[in-house]
C-alpha positions as CSV (number, residue, x, y, z in Angstrom):
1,X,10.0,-2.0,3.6
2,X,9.5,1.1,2.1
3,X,6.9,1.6,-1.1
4,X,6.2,4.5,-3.0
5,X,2.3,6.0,-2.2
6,X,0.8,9.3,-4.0
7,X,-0.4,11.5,-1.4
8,X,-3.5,13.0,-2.4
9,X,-3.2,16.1,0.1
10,X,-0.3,16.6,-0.5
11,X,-0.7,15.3,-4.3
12,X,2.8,14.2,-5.1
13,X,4.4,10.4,-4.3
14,X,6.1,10.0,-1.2
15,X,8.1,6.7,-0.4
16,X,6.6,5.6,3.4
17,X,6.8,2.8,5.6
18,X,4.5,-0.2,4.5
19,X,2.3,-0.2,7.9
20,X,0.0,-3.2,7.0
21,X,-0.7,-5.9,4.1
22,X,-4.2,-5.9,2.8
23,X,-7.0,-7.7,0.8
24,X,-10.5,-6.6,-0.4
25,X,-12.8,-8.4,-1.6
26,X,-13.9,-12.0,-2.4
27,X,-11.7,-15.4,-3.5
28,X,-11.4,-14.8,-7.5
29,X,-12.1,-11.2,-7.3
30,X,-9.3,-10.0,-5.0
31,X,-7.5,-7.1,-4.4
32,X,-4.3,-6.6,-2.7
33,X,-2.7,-3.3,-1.2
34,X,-0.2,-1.8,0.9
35,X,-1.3,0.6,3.5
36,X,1.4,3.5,5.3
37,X,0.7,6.8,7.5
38,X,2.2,9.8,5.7
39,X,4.1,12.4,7.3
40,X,1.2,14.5,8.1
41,X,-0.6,12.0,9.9
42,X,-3.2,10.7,7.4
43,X,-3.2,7.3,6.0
44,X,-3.0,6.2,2.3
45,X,-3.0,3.0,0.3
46,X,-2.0,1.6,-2.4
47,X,-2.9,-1.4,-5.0
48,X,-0.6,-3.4,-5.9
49,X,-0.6,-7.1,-7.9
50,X,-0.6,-9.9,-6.1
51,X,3.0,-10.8,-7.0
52,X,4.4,-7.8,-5.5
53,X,1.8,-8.2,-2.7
54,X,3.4,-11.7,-2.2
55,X,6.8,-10.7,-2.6
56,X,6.8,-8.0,-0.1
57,X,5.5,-10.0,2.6
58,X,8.2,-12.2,2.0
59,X,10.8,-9.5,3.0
C-alpha cells in the first residue's frame, strides 16, 4: 500500500511503498507510524492515528 511521506531532503511529499508498521512508546501514550525507503535511499516515517494505522494493516 502506498502512503504519502514528506521527504525532508528532498522537502516535497512523495507517495512510497509502506515498508513496515510501527509503534512508539508506552500502552496509553502510543504512537503509530508508517515507515518507507525513498527513492534516494534514505528512510522516512510518518505518524499517523491509530485508525488509519489499523486500517492499513488491514489491507
Amino acid at each position: 500500500m502506498k502512503y504519502s511521506f514528506y521527504d525532508v531532503k528532498s522537502k516535497k511529499k512523495i507517495q512510497a511503498e509502506i515498508a513496515e508498521f510501527v509503534t512508539y512508546g508506552k500502552e496509553g501514550n502510543k504512537r503509530y507510524a508508517f515507515k518507507a525507503k525513498a527513492p534516494a535511499g534514505h528512510n522516512m516515517t510518518a505518524f499517523v492515528s491509530e485508525k488509519v494505522w489499523k486500517d492499513a494493516k488491514k489491507k
